[in-house]
N, C-alpha and C positions, 0 to 999 in steps of 0.2 A: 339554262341548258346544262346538264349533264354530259361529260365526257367520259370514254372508260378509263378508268384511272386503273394505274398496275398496282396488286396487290403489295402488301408488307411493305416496308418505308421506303421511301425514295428517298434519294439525298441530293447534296449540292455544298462542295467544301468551293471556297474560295481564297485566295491567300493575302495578305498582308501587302500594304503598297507604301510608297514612297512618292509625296504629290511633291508638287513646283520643281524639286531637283534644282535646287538651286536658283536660277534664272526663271524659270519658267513657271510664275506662280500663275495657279489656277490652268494652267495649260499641260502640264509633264506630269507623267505618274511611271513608276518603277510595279512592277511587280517582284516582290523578294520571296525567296524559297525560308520555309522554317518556322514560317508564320501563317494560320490562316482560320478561320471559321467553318464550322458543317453544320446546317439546318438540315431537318430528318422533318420528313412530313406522310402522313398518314391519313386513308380515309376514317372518320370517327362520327359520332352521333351529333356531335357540336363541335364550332371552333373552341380551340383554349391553346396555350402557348409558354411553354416552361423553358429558363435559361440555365445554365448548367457550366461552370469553367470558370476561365479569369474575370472577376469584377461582377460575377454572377447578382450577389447580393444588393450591387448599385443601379440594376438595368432592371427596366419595367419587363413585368413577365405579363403584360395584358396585349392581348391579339391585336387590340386599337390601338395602340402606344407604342408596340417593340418595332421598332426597323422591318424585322423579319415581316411583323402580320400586315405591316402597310405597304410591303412589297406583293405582299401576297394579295391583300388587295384590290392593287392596281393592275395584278396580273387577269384577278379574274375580269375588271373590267373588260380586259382587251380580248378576254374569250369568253364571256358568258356566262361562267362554272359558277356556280351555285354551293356544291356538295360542301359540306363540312368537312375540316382538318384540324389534327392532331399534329401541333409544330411543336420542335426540340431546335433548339440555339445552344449549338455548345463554343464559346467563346475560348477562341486561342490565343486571340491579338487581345492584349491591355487598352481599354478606352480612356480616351485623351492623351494618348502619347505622340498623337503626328502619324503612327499606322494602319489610319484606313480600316480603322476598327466598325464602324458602324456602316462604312462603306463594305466592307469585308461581308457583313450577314447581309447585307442587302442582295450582294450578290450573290449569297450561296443560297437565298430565299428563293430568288429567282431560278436559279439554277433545278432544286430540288422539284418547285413546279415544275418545270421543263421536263425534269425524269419522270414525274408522275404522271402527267397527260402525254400522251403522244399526239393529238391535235393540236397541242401549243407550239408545238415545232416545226407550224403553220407561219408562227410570228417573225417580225421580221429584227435583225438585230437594234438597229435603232430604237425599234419598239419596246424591247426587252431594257434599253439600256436607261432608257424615258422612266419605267417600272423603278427600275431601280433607284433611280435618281430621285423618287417620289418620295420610297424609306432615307434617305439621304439627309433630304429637305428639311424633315422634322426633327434631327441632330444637329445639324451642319452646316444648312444654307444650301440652294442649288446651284454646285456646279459639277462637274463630269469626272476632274480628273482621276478623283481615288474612283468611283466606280466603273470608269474605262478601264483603269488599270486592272483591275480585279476580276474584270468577265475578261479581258482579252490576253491578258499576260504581256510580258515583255516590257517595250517600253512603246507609252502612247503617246501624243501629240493632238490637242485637239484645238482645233482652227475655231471651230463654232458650235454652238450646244444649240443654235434654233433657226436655222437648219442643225441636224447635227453633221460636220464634217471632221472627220480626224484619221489619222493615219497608226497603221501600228510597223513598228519591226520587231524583231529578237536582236537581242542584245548578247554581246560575246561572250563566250565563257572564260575572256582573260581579264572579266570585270568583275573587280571580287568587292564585296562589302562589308564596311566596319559597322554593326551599331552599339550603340549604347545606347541602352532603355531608362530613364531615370524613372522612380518613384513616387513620381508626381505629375499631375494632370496639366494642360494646357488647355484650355478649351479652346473650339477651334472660332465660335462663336465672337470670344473675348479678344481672341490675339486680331481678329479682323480689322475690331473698332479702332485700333491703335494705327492701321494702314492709312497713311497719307493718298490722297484724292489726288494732290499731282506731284510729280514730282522733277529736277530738273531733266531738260534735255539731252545732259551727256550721259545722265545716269540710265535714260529709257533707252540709249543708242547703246551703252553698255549690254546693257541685259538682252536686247534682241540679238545682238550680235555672239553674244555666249551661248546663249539659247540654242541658236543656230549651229554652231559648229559644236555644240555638246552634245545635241542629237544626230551627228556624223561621225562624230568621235567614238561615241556609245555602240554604232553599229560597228566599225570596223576596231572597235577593240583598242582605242589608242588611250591607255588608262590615262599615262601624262596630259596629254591635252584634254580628257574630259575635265580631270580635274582641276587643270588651270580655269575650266569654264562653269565652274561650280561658284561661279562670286557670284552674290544676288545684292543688288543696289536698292530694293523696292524693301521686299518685304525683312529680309533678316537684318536688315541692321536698326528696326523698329519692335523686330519680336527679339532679341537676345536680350538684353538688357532686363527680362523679365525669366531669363534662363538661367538661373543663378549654377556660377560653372564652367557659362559658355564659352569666356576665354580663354579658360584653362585647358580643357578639352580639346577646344580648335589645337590651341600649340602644342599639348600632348601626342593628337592624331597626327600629324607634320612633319613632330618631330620623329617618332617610329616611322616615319616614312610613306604616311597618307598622301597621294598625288591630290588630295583635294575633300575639303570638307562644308558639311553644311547642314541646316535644320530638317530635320523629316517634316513635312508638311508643316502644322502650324506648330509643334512642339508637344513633347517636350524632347521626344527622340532626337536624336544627332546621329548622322551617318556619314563615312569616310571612306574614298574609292582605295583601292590596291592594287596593284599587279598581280599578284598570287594568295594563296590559301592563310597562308603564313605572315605572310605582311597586314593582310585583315587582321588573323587576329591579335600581331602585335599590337596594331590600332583600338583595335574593340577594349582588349584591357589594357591601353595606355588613358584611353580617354574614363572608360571605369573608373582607373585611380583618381583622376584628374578631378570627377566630379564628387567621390571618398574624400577628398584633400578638401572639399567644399560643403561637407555634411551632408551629400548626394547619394542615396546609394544607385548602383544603376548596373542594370544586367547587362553583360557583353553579348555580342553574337556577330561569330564570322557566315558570312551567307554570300550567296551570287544571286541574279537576277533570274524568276521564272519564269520562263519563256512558252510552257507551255498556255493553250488557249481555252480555256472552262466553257466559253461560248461554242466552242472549234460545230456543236452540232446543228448551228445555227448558218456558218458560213459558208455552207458547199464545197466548189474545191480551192477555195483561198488557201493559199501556200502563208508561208509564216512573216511575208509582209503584205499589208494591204490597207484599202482605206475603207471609208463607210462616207458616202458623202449622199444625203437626202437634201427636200426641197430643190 
């Protein structure tokens, strides 16, 4: 089936995310401002697929292989399209650092379809989010939370990936963020196998309970109390030890006056809550030096959480909290 597709490029930027957030591994994702991906896609004689920006040189530039073209797709499966495209990945977020980098083009793959066909805007959000999760798979493993976060902004919560059920809100803007980017990869593949299968039961009563009252904290803006709820008993005290840094950093962010710290997704990113602009980025280059002091080099960045919604044309008149619950 052929659609009309709008002439000259359509696009699809999505921004850089923050999974587990501490407690909530495989379940929480941030979306942060300052970071993100744009796929540019075009009607052409053939598929073909060029990458272009950070780590360009390390990423498969083949329509079958890139995140991007297996997003794309899985898009035409769900509508029929046929036509050949001309794809551009311009990579803003560093791959393997914990943000959401490969989750990041999936979604702006996605997105960029969406601008091009106006029959795809037929689909339904779950659907879209299912597409994306397919480019995911073949980096990452399947689960939701960096590509919830990245179509929907803010901060996500997801209950279940099959049915999908998850909730989104926006998050305050008295919630400020430290990162530090180090210079070296984690893969998110790698740091998995190191996760323990079970673990004790005060430690699961810990983390549900943080969980809980981080994503309360998060919406009404109480920086102290998220970041008392930033301790993860599961996954980071299994992936630091491979963070070469990571203690130094955590007490560097703390002691500038971080309300709470912890791993960006699987690593190697470290990010720290703040009250204001200013205490961020005391934090961002406190934990910089920290990892400097460790032969680390590692880029600072003061940022807050992006609230706004990349999917927003997919959900009617959903206001900026809502859920998606199928089956």
């Amino acid at each position: 089936m052929r659609f009309r597709m709008a002439t000259g490029w359509s696009r699809g930027r999505a921004p850089a995310t923050i999974a587990n957030v501490g407690p909530g591994f495989d379940v929480f994702a941030l979306a942060v401002r300052g970071l993100a991906d744009v796929v540019s896609v075009r009607a052409a004689d053939e598929d073909s697929l060029s990458v272009e920006g950070l780590d360009a040189r390390d990423l498969p530039a083949s329509f079958a292989k890139n995140t991007a073209g297996i997003v794309i797709a899985a898009m035409r499966k769900l509508t029929g399209l046929r036509d050949p495209l001309e794809v551009r990945v311009r990579k803003g977020i560093p791959a393997g650092r914990g943000l959401g980098s490969s989750a990041a083009s999936c979604g702006a793959a996605a997105l960029a379809f969406l601008d091009a066909f106006r029959e795809a805007k037929d689909l339904t959000p779950a659907a879209v989010l299912r597409a994306a999760a397919e480019g995911e798979a073949a980096v990452a493993g399947r689960h939701y939370d960096n590509v919830s976060g990245t179509l929907l902004g803010g901060f996500v919560s997801i209950a279940s990936t099959n049915p999908i059920v998850l909730a989104r809100q926006p998050v305050s803007p008295r919630v400020h963020i430290a990162l530090a980017i180090p210079d070296f990869e984690m893969r998110t593949a790698d740091m998995r196998r190191v996760l323990p299968r079970q673990i004790p039961l005060r430690d699961a009563v810990s983390n549900v309970g943080k969980a809980a009252t981080l994503a309360i904290a998060l919406g009404r803006g109480d920086v102290r109390l998220a970041g008392r709820c930033l301790e993860d008993r599961f996954a980071e005290p299994r992936r630091a030890p491979f963070l070469r840094g990571y203690d130094a950093a955590r007490t560097a962010a703390l002691d500038a006056g971080a309300a709470g710290f912890a791993i960006s997704g699987s690593g190697s990113t470290v990010f720290a809550l703040a009250a204001s602009r200013r205490g961020a980025e005391q934090s961002a280059k406190a934990m910089r030096d920290a990892f400097l002091a460790h032969d680390v080099n590692a880029k600072p960045l003061a940022t807050i959480v992006d609230n706004s919604i990349p999917l927003r044309a997919l959900l009617g008149r959903a206001g900026p909290r809502f859920s998606l619950v199928t089956g």
